[in-house]
C-alpha positions as CSV (number, residue, x, y, z in Angstrom):
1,X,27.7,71.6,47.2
2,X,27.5,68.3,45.6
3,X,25.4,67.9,42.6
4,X,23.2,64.6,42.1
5,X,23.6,63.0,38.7
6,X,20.4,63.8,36.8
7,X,18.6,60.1,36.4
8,X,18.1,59.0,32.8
9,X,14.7,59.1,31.0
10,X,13.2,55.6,31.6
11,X,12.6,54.0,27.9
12,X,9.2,53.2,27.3
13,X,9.0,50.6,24.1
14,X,5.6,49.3,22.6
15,X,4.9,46.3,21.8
16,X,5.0,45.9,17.8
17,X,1.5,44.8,16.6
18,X,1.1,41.9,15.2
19,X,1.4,42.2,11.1
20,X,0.4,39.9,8.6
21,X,2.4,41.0,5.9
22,X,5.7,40.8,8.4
23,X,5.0,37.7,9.6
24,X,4.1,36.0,5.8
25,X,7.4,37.1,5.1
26,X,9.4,35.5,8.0
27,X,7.5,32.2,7.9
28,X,4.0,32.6,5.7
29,X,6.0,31.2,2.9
30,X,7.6,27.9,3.7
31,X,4.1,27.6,5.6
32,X,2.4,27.8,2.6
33,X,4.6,26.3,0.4
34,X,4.3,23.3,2.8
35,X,0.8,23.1,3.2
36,X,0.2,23.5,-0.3
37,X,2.7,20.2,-1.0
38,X,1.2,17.9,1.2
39,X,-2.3,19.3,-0.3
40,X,-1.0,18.1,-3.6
41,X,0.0,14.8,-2.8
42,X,-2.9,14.1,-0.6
43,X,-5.2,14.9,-3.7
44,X,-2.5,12.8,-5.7
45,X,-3.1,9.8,-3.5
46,X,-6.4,10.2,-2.7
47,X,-7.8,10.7,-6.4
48,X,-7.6,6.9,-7.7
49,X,-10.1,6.1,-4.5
50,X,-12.4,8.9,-5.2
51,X,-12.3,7.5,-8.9
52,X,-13.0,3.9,-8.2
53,X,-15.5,4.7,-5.4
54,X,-17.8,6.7,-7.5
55,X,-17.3,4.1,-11.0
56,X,-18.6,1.4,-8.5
57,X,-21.8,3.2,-7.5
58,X,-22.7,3.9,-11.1
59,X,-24.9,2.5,-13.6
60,X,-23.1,1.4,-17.0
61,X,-24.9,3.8,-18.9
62,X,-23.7,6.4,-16.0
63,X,-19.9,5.1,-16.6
64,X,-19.6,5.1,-20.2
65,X,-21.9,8.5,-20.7
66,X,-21.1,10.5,-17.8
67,X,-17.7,11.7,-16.5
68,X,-19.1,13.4,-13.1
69,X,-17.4,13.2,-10.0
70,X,-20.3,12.0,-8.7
71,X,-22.7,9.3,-9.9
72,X,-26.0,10.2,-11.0
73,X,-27.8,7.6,-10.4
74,X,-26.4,5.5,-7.1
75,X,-26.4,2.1,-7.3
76,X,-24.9,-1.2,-5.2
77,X,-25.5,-3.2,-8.3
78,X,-21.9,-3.8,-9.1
79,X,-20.9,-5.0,-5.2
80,X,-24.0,-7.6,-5.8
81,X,-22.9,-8.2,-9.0
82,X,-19.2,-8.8,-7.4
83,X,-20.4,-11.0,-4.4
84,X,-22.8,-13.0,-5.2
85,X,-22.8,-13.2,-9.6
86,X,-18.8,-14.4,-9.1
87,X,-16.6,-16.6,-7.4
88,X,-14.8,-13.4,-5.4
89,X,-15.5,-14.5,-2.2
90,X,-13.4,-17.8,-2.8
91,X,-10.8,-15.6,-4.3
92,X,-10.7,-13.5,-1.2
93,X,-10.4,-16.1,1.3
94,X,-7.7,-17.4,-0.5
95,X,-6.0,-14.3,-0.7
96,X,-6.5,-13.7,3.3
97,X,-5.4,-17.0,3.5
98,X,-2.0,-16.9,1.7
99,X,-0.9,-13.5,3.2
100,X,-1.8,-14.4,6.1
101,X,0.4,-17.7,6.1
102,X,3.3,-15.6,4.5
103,X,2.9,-13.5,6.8
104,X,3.1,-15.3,10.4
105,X,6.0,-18.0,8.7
106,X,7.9,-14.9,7.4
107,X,8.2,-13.2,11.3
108,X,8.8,-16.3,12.6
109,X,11.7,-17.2,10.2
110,X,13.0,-13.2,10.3
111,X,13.4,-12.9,14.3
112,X,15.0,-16.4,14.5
113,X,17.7,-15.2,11.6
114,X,17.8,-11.7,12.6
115,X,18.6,-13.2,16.4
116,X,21.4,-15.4,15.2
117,X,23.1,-13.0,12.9
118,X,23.0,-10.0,15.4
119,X,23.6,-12.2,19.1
120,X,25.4,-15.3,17.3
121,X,29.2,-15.6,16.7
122,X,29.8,-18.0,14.1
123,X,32.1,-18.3,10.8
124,X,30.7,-16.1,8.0
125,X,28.2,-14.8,10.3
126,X,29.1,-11.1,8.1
127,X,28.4,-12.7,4.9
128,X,25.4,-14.3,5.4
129,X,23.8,-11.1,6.7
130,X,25.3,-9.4,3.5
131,X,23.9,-11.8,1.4
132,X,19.9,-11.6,3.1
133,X,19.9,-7.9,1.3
134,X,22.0,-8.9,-1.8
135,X,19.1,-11.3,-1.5
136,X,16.5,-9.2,-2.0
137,X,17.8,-6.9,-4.2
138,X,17.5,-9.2,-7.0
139,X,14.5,-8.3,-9.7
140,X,11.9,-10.8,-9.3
141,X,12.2,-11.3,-13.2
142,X,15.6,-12.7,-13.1
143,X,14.3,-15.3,-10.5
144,X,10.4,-15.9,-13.1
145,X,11.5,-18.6,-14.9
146,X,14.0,-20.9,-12.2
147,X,11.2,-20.6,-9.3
148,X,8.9,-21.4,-11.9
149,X,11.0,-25.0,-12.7
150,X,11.1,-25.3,-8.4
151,X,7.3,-25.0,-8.8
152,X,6.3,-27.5,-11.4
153,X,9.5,-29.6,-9.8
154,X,8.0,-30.5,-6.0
155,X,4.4,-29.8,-7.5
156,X,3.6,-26.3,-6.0
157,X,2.0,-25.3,-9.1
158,X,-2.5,-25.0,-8.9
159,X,-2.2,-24.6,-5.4
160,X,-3.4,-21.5,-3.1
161,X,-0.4,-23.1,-0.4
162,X,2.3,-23.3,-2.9
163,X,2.3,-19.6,-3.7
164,X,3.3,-19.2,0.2
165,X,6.7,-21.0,-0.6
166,X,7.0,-18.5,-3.3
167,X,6.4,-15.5,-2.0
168,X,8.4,-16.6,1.3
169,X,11.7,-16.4,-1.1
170,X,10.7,-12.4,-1.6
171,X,9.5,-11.2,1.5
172,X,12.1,-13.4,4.1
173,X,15.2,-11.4,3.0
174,X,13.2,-7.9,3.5
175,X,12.0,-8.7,6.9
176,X,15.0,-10.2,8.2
177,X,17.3,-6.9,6.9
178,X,14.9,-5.1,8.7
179,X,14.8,-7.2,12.0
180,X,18.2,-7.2,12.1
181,X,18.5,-3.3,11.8
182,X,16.3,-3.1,15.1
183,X,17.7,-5.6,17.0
184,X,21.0,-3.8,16.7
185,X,19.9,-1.4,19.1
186,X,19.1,-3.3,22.2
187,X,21.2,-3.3,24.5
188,X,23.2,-6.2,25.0
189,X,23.3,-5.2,28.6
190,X,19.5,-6.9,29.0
191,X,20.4,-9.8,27.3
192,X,23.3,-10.7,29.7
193,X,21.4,-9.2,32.8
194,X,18.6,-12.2,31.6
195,X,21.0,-15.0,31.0
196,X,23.0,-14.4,33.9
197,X,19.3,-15.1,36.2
198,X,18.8,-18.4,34.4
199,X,16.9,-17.7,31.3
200,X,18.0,-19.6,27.9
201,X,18.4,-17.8,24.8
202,X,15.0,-18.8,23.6
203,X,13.4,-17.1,26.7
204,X,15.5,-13.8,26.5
205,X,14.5,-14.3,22.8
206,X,10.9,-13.8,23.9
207,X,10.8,-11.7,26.8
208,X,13.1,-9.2,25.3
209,X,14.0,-8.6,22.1
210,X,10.3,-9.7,20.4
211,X,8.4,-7.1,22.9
212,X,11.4,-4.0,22.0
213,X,10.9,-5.0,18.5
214,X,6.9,-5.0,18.0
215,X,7.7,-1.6,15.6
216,X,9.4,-3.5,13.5
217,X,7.9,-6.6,13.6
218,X,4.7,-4.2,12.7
219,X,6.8,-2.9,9.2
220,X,7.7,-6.4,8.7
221,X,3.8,-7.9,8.6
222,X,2.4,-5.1,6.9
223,X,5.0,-5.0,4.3
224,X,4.9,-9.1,3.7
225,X,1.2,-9.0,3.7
226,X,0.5,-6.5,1.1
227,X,2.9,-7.9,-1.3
228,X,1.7,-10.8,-0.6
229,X,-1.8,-10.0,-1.0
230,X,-0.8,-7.7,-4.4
231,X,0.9,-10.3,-5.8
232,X,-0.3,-10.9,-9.7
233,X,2.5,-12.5,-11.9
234,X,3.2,-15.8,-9.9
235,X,-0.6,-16.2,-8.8
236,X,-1.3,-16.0,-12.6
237,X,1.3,-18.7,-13.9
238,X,1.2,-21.4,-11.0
239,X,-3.0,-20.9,-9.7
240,X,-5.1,-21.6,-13.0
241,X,-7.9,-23.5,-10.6
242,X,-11.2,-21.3,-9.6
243,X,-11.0,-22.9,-6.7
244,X,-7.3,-21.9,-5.5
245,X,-6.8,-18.0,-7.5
246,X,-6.3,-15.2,-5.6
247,X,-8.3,-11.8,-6.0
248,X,-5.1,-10.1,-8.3
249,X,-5.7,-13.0,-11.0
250,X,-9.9,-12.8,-9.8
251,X,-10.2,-9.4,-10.9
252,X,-8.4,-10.0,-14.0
253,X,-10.9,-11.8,-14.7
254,X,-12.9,-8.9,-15.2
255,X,-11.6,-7.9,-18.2
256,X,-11.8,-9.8,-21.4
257,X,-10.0,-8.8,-24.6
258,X,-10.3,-4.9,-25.0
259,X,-13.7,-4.7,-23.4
260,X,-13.5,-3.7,-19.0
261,X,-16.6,-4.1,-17.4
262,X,-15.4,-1.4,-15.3
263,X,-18.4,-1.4,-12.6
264,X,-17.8,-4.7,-11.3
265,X,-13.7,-4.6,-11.5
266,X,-14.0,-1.0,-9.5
267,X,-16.1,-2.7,-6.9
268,X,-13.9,-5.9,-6.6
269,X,-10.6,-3.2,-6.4
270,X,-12.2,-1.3,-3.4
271,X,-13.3,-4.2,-1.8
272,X,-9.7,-5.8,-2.1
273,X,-8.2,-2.8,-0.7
274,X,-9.9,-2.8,2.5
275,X,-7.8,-5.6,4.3
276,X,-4.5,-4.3,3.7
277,X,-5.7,-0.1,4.7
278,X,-7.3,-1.5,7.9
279,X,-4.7,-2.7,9.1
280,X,-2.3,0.2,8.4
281,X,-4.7,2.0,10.1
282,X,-5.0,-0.2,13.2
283,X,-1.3,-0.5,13.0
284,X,-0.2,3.4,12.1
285,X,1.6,3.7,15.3
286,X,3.9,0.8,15.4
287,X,4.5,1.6,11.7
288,X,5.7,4.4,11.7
289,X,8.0,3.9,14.7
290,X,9.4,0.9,13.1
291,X,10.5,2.9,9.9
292,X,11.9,5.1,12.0
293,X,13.6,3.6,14.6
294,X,14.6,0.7,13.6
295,X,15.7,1.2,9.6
296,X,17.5,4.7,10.4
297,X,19.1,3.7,13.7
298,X,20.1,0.2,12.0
């Protein structure tokens, strides 16, 4: 008589409950240690804007006597002070103005070279592209005192529009390194597929390459227009007209000798601050693409 195998015990396992201490271990950690990092830095960062957003709403007694987080007694005095007591507003739209300019002639000059030195085949078509970053690796101070000659030369100098041919000889190598790095990576395919239905270079120029390239055309503005807009040194040796400074050399102004009148320069800082975090803000998106995609794929 044939004997049936006796069937094995079926194994019953229970789910392990969830534990704290087990799961700190695996991962808690480099959680923490994370969080706690970008904590730091955040409070790094943030710090200098608490700190000149609560000077500017104190009273001078407050600033001098009091060294609270948080002003005492809250005034505006300082931004009235600012506006309408100095000539800030003049200095701003001349800032605005001179950014602004850089700016626009900067991407216009950085996708017109960046097209011709990645689509282009010409004799030392290598070198020139080597030389846009050699370019603008050179310190600024080796270039004061020869720009400055250039300047008083054609007559640049105590003028808000001269300042734009200056700061065009920092921020064109920059924007057109970074162009080119983006441009690299579309495919010549869609060029070809455009010439071959009739358009010119120009209009393949346009229709392709300038709408893949928005991300970096982003970097490039926001990066032209903040050094442009930061700009002190130059501003401060070629603009000595109330009528043509910029808001670097403006809130200089603030401080005479040894003595700060902190309210009013805290006021003016947060004030100038707002163009150039706006539109980081408004432009965070193509931003960071742009850094991303274009200057590691490049």
């Amino acid at each position: 008589m044939a004997t049936r195998p006796a069937a094995n015990p079926t194994m019953v396992t229970t789910p392990r409950s969830w534990s704290f201490g087990r799961w700190f271990r695996r991962r808690g950690g480099r959680t923490v240690a994370i969080i706690a990092g970008c904590l730091f830095f955040s409070l790094w960062t943030l710090f200098p804007f608490a700190w000149i957003i609560q000077t500017s709403l104190k009273t001078d007694r407050d600033i001098y006597r009091s060294i609270s987080l948080w002003p005492q007694v809250l005034t505006f005095e300082h931004y009235q002070h600012v506006v309408s007591g100095t000539p800030f507003l003049t200095y701003f739209r001349n800032s605005f103005m001179v950014a602004t300019l850089t700016t626009v002639i900067a991407m216009a000059i950085a996708v017109l070279a960046a097209y011709a030195l990645t689509r282009l085949t010409f004799a030392g078509r290598t070198f020139v592209a080597r030389a846009t970053v050699v370019t603008y690796l050179i310190p600024a101070s080796l270039l004061f005192i020869p720009l400055t000659q250039v300047a008083l030369q054609f007559q640049l100098t105590n003028r808000a529009l001269g300042l734009v041919v200056i700061y065009l000889i920092f921020s064109v190598p920059f924007s057109t390194w970074l162009t080119i790095s983006y441009f690299n990576t579309v495919p010549a395919d869609l060029e070809d597929a455009a010439l071959v239905d009739g358009a010119n270079r120009l209009q393949a120029l346009r229709s392709i390459f300038i709408p893949l390239a928005l991300p970096a055309l982003a970097v490039v503005a926001l990066f032209t227009f903040t050094q442009s807009w930061n700009e002190f040194l130059f501003a401060l040796l070629l603009v000595t007209s109330d009528s043509q400074k910029t808001l670097p050399v403006g809130l200089s102004e603030f401080v005479i000798g040894d003595v700060f009148a902190w309210g009013p320069l805290m006021a003016g800082s947060l004030i100038a601050s707002l163009p150039p975090v706006l539109i980081y803000v408004l432009a965070q998106r193509w931003i960071v693409s742009g850094l991303g995609g274009g200057a590691i794929k490049g």
